[in-house]
C-alpha positions as CSV (number, residue, x, y, z in Angstrom):
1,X,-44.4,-67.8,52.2
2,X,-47.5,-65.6,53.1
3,X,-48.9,-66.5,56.7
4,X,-52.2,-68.2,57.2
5,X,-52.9,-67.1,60.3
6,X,-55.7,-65.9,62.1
7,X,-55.7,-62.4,62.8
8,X,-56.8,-62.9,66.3
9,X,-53.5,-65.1,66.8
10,X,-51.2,-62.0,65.6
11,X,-52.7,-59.5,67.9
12,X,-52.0,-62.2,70.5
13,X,-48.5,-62.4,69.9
14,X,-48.1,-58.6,69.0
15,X,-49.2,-58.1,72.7
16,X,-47.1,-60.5,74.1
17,X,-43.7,-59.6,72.6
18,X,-43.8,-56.6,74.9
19,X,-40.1,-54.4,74.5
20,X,-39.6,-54.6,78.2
21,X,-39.2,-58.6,77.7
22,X,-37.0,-58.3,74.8
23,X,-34.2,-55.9,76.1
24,X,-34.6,-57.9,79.8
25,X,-31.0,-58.5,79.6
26,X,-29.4,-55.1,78.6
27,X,-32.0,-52.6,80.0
28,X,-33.9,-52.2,83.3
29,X,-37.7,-53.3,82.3
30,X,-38.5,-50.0,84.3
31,X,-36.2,-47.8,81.9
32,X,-37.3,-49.2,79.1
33,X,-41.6,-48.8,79.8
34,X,-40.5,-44.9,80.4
35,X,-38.6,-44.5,77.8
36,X,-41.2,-45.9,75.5
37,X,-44.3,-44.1,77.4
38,X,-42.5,-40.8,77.2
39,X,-41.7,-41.5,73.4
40,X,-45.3,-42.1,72.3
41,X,-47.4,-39.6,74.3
42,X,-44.3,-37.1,72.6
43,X,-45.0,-38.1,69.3
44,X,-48.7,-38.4,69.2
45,X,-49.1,-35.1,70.8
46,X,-46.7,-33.6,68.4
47,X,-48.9,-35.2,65.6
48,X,-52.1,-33.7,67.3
49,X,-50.2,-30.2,67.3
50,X,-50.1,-30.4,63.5
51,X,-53.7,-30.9,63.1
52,X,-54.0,-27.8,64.8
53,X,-54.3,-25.5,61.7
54,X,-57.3,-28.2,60.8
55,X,-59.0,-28.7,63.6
56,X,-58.2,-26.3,66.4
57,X,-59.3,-27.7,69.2
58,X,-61.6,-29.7,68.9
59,X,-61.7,-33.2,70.0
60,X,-57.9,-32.2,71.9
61,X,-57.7,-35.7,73.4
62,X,-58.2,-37.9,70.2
63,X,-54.8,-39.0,69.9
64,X,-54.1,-39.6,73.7
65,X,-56.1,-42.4,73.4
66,X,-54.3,-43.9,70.4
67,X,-51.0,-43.0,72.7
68,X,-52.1,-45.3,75.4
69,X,-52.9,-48.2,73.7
70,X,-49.3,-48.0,71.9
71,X,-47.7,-47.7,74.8
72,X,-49.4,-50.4,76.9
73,X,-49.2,-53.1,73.6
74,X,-45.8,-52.1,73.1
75,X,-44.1,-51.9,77.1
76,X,-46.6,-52.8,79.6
77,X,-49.1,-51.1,81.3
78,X,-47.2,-48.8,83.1
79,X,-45.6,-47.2,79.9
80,X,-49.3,-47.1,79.6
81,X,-50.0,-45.0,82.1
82,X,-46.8,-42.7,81.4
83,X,-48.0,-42.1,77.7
84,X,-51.5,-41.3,79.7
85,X,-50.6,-38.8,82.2
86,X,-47.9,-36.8,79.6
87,X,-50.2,-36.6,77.6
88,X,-53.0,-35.5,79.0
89,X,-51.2,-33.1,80.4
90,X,-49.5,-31.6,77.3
91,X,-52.6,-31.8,75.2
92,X,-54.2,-29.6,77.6
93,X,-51.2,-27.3,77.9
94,X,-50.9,-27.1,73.9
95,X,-53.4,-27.4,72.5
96,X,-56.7,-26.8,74.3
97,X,-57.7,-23.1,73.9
98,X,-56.3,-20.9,75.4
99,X,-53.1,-22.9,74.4
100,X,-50.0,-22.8,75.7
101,X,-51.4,-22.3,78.9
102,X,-52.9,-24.3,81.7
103,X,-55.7,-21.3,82.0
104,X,-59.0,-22.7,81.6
105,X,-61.9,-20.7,79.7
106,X,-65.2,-22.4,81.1
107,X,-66.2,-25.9,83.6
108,X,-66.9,-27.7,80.2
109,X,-63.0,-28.3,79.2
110,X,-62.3,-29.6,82.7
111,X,-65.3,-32.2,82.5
112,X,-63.8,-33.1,79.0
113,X,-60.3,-33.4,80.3
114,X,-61.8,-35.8,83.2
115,X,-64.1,-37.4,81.0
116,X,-61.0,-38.7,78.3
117,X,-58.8,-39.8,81.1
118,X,-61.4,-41.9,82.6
119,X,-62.3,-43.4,79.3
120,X,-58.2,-43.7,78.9
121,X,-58.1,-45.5,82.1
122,X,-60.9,-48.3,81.1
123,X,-59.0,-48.8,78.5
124,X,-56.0,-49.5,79.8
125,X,-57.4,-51.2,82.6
126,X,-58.8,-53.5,79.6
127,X,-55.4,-53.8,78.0
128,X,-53.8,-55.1,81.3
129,X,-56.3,-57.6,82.5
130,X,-56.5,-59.0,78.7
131,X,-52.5,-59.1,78.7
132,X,-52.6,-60.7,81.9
133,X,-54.8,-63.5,80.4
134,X,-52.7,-63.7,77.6
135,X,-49.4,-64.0,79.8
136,X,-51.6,-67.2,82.2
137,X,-52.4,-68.7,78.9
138,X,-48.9,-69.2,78.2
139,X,-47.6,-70.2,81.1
140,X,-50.0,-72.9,81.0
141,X,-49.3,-73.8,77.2
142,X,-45.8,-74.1,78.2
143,X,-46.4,-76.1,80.8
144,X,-48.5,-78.4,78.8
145,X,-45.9,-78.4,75.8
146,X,-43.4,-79.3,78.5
147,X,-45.3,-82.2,79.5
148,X,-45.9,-83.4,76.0
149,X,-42.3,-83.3,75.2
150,X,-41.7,-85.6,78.2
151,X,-44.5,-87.9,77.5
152,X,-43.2,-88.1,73.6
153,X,-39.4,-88.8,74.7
154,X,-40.4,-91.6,76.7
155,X,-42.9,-93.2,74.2
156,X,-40.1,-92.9,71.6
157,X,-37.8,-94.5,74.8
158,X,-40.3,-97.3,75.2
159,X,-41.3,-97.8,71.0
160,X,-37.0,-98.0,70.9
161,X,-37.1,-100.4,73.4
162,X,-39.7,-102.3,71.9
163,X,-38.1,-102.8,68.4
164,X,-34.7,-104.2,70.0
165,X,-36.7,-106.9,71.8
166,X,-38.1,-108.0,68.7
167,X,-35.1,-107.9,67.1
168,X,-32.9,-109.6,69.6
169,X,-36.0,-112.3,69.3
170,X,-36.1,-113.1,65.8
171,X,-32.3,-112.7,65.8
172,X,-31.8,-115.5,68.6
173,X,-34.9,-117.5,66.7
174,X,-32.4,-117.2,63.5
175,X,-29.4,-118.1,65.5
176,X,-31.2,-121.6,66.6
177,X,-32.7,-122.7,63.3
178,X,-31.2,-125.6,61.8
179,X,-32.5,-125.6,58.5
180,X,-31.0,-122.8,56.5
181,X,-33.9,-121.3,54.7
182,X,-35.8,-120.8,57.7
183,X,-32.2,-119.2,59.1
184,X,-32.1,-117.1,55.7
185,X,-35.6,-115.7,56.3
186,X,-35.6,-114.7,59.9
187,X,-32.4,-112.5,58.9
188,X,-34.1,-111.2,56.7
189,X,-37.5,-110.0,58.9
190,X,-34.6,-108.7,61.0
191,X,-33.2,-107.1,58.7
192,X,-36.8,-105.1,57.6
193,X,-37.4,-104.9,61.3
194,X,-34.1,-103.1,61.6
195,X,-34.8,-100.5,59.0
196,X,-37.7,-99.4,60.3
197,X,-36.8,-99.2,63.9
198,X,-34.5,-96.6,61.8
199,X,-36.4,-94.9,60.5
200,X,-38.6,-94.2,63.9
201,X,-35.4,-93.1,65.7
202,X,-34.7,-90.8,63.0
203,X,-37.8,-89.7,63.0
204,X,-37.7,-88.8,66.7
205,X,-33.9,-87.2,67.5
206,X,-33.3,-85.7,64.0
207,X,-36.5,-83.4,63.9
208,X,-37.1,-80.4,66.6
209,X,-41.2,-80.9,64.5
210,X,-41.6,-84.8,65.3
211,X,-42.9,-84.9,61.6
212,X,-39.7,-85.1,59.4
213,X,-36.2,-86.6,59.2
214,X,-33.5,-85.2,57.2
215,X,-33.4,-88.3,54.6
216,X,-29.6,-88.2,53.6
217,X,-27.9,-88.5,56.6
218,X,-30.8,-91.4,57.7
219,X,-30.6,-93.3,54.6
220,X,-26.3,-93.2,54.3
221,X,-27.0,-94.8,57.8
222,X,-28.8,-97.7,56.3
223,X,-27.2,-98.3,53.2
224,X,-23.9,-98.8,55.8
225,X,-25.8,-101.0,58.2
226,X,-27.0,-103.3,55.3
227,X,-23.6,-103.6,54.0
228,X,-22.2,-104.3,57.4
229,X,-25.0,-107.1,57.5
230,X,-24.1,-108.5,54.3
231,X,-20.2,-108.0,54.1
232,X,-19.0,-108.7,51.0
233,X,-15.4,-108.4,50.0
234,X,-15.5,-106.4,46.4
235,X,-18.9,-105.3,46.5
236,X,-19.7,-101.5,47.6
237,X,-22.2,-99.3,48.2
238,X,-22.4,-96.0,47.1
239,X,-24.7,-93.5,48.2
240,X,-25.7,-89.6,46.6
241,X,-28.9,-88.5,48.1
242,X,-30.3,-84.5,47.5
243,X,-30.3,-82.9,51.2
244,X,-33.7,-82.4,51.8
245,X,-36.4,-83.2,54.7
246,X,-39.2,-86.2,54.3
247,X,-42.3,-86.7,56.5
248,X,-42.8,-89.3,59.0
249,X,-44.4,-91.8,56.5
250,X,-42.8,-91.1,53.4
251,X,-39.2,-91.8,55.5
252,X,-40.5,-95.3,56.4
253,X,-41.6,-96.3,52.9
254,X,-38.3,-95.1,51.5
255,X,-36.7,-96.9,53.8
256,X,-38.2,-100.1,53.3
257,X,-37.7,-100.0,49.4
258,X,-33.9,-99.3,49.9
259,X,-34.0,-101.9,52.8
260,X,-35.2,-104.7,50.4
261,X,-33.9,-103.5,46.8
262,X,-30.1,-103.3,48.1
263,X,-30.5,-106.3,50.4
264,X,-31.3,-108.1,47.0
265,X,-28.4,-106.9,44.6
266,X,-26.3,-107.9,47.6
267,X,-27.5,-111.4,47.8
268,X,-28.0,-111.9,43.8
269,X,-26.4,-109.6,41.9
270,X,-22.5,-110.8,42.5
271,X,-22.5,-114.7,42.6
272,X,-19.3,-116.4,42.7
273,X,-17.5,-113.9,44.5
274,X,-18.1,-111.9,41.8
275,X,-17.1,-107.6,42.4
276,X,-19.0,-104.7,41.3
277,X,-20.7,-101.7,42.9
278,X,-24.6,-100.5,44.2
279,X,-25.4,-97.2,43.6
280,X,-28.0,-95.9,46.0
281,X,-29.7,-92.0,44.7
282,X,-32.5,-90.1,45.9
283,X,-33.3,-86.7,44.2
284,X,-35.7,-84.1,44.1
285,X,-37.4,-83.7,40.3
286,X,-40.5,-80.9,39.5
287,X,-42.6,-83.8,39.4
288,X,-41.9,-84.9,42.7
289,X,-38.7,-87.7,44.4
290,X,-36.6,-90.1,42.1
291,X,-35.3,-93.3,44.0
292,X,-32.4,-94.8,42.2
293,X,-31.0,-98.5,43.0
294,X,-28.9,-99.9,40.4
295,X,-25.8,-102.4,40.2
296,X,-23.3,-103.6,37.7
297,X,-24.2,-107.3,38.8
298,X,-25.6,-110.2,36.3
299,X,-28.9,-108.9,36.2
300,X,-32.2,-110.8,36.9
301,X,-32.1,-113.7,34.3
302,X,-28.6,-114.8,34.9
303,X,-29.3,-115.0,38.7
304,X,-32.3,-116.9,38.5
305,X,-34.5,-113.4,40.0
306,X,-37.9,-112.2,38.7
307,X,-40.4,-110.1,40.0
308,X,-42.2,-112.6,41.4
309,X,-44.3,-113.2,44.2
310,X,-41.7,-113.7,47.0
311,X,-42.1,-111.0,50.4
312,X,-39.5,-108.9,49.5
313,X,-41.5,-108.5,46.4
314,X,-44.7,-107.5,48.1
315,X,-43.2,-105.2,50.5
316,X,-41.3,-103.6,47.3
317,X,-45.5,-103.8,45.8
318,X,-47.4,-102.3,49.1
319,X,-45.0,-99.5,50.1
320,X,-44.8,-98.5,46.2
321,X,-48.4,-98.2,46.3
322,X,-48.3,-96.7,49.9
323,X,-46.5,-93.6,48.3
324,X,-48.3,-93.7,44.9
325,X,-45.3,-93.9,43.5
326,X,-44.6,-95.8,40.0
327,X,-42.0,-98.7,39.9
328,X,-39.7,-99.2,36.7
329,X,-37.4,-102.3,36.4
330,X,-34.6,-103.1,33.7
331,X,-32.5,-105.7,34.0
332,X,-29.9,-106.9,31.5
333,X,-26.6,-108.8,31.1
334,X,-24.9,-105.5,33.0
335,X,-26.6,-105.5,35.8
336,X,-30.5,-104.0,37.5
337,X,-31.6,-100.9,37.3
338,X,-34.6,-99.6,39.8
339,X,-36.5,-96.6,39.6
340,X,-39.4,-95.6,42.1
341,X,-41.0,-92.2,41.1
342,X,-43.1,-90.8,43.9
343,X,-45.0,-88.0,43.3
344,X,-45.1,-84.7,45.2
């Protein structure tokens, strides 16, 4: 994938991954800057000696400078200064007239040779302090990142916390109704509570971003948990989900539909002690995710289910919408079939 960066982020990071830094634990960071200051004044001023034919020699120091600034970005600025002083004083020796000699012909070619290593010196001077900023930067970024990911595992500590207490609320409100409608709902805010505290841990162990959950292993969670809720001897739950990653909100909405659409085969599909299977898919299409719940049950009209107006229902309605998805419902003597298409 091509990189939308801006340009003045890459030189950043081209001058911070200095070589020095990335052989710190084989080679000595001094051995390293002269080796690569000694490399690059060698090879520019072997390039400069080609251009001799073309140029003689004129503008002698041309490529020094080029040589310095490789050498600081590259190893610091004390390959920097290496690259600087060989090749200043190989330039001079080769290829400032006469060359191969350190014999000079007039004052003019000293002030030159002075004049291109002070200029060589600013800029590396200006390379240094600008790395330096660089390197004070990041320390302070880190620092900062360091303090966010603290401040985010303990918000995901407390929002954890949060969701059990409600739980273990409506749980012990469920526990103490008498009538049994009022029992049967509370279980099943619980329930829907439950998924989506879920989903939030998922979202914030399973995900190095904070963004996305891998949705296979979440959602094989889920499906178990709901059967464990709703243990029923002959009925089981099977699961086949693509392995692929989800964002924050699309991972709650899916697991909200799968939340109420299995709860309700569970409950309705297999009266009388009646056996049969739930089969739980999600899969990636070109036009975007396929949710599957279906089961072999007694479909809608035998059990007495519509679509209706009931909350599962409007849950099912809201997070459909939520993900612009499209909802498709069949239903027949064997059994209820659910597809949710969301786009994407």
């Amino acid at each position: 994938m091509l990189s939308c960066r801006p340009w003045g982020v890459r030189i950043r990071r081209i001058l911070r991954s200095r070589l020095p830094e990335r052989f710190s634990g084989n080679v000595a960071a001094m051995l390293v800057e002269l080796a690569v200051g000694v490399s690059v004044a060698l090879l520019f001023v072997a390039l400069r000696l080609t251009l001799v034919p073309l140029t003689g020699d004129r503008a002698p120091f041309a490529l020094a400078f080029v040589a310095v600034v490789a050498a600081a970005v590259l190893a610091g600025w004390r390959s920097g200064l290496v690259a600087l002083l060989i090749g200043q004083i190989l330039t001079w020796y080769t290829v400032v007239e006469p060359s191969w000699s350190f014999t000079t012909v007039d004052s003019a070619q000293i002030f030159g040779l002075l004049l291109a290593t002070t200029a060589e010196l600013l800029i590396l001077l200006i390379i240094t302090l600008y790395q330096r900023e660089i390197d004070r930067a990041a320390v302070e970024r880190d620092a900062q990142l360091h303090f966010l990911d603290r401040a985010l595992k303990e918000i995901d500590h407390r929002t954890s916390n949060n969701y059990q207490t409600v739980l273990a609320l409506v749980l012990a409100q469920a526990r103490s109704a008498k009538d049994s409608s009022v029992k049967q709902a509370l279980q099943q805010v619980a329930d829907r509570i439950r998924a989506i505290a879920n989903a939030s841990r998922k979202l914030a162990v399973a995900s190095e971003s904070l963004e996305q959950v891998r949705i296979a292993e979440h959602l094989q969670d889920l499906c178990d948990e709901i059967q464990r809720g709703l243990a029923r001897p002959g009925v089981l739950v099977e699961c086949d989900y693509d392995d692929m990653v989800l964002n924050a909100d699309t991972t709650v909405c899916v697991s909200v539909l799968v939340n109420e659409l299995v709860t309700n085969a569970l409950k309705h599909a297999f009266p009388d002690d009646r056996t049969g299977t739930i089969r739980v898919s999600l899969c990636r299409k070109p036009s975007g995710l396929e949710l599957k719940v279906e089961d072999d049950g007694i479909g809608m009209k035998a059990s007495g289910r519509s679509r209706g107006t009931g909350l599962g229902t409007r849950l099912i309605d809201t997070f459909t919408k939520q993900l612009k998805a499209r909802h498709e419902v069949a239903s027949d003597g064997g059994g209820t079939r659910h597809l949710v298409r969301i786009p994407g």
